[in-house]
N, C-alpha and C positions, 0 to 999 in steps of 0.2 A: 625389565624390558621383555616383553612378549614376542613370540618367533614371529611374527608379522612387521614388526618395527625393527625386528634385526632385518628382514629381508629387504623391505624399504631402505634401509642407508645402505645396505649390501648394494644394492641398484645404483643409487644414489653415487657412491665410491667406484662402479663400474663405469658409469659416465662421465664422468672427471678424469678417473684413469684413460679410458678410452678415445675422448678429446683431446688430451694431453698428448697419447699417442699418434693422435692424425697431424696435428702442430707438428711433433717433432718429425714426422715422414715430412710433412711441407716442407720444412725447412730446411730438411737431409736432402731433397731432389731438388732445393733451390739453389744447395750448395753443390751438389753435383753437376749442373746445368751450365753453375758459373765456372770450374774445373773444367769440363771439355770446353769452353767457348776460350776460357786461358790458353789450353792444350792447343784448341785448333789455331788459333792466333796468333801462336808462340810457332808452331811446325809451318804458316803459313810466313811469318818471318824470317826463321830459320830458315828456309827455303829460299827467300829472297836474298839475303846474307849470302851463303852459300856459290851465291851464283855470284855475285860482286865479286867477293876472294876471287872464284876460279877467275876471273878475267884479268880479275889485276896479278894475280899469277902466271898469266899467258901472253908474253907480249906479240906470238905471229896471231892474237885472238883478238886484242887490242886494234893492234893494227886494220886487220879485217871490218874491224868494230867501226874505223874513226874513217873509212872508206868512202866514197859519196854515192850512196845507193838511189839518188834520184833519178840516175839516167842507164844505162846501159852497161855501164860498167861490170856490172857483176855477170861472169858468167860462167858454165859448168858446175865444178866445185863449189865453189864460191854464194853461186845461185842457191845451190842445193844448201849449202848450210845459214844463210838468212832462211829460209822457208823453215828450216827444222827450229833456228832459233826463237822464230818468229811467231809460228804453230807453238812453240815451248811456252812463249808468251800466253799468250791465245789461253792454252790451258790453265797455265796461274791464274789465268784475269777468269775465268768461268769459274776454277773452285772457287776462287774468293769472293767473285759478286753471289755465287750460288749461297754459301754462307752466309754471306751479308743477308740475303730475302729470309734465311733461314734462322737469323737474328743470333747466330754463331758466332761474329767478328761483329766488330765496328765499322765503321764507315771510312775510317782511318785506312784499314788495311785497302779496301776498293781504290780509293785514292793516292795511295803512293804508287798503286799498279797502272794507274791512268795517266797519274805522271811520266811514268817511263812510255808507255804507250802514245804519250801527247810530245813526244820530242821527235817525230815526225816520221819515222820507220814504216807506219801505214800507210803514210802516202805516197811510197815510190811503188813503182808496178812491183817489185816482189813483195811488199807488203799489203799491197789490196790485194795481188794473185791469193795469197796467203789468208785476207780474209773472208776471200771470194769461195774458198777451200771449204775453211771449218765454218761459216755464217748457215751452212745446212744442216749441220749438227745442233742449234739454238733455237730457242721460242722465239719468236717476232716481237714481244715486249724485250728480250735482249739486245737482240739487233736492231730495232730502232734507238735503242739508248746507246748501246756503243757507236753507231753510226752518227747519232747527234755527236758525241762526243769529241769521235775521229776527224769526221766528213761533216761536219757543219749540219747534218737532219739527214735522216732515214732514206738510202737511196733506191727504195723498193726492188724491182728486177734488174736494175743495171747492173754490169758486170765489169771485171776488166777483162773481159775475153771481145769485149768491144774492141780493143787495144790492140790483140792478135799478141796476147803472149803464151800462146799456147805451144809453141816452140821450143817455150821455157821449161815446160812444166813434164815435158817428153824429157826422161831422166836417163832414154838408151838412146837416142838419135845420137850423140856426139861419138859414143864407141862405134856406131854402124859405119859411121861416114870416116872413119881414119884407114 
């Protein structure tokens, strides 16, 4: 064999090696891909978990919980911690649909956040106050699909400050006036 035809399969065995090694990156980043998208899916349920126990561990939180926030009921205190819990929502439901576009979770995980969100909390005025708040923080393809989803379709500028809850949202007004 002549050093011409050694250098030829030398080549030859460089290319096969060298293909073998772009496969195995393929499929070391495909498995890695699939790892965080388990990771994110798993700390985005855990998270949900988490919050269940606390409540079922907290019966003045319960109570708070099973309250009728359609009308006026809620005030001061009260007020203030639907808006944080509700805003808390808010957050879950934007990592996980953010993921979701980002092909990170399933569809699964979107939909069990929409369920809790679909059991009607959005539609007492501290729940649109609420999503009146953070809807400025999102893309407009967001907020028309959450708002289809909430509110029956996208309800472009309307506000509930039509409503005049801006009384509500004045978090020093109750200590001024005692």
């Amino acid at each position: 064999m002549t050093l011409d035809e050694i250098a030829n399969w030398a080549q030859i065995v460089e290319a096969v090696i060298l293909s073998l090694s772009i496969v195995f990156i393929g499929a070391e980043a495909r498995q890695t891909l699939q790892h965080s998208r388990t990771q994110f899916g798993h700390g985005l349920t855990d998270r949900l978990y988490d919050r269940y126990f606390a409540i079922s561990r907290d019966p003045s939180f319960s109570q708070f919980l099973i309250k009728d926030w359609s009308g006026d009921d809620l005030q001061g205190e009260e007020y203030f911690r639907a808006l944080n819990l509700l805003g808390a929502d808010l957050i879950d439901l934007f990592d996980t649909y953010d993921a979701w576009k980002e092909g990170l979770v399933g569809r699964v995980h979107l939909e069990m956040r929409m369920q809790l969100v679909k059991l009607g909390a959005f539609l007492s005025p501290v729940g649109r106050a609420t999503w009146d708040h953070w809807r400025t923080t999102r893309d407009q393809e967001f907020c028309d699909w959450f708002e289809t989803e909430v509110y029956g379709g996208p309800l472009g500028n309307e506000t509930s400050e039509d409503e005049d809850h801006g009384d509500d949202l004045n978090l020093v007004h109750d200590s001024e006036n005692d």
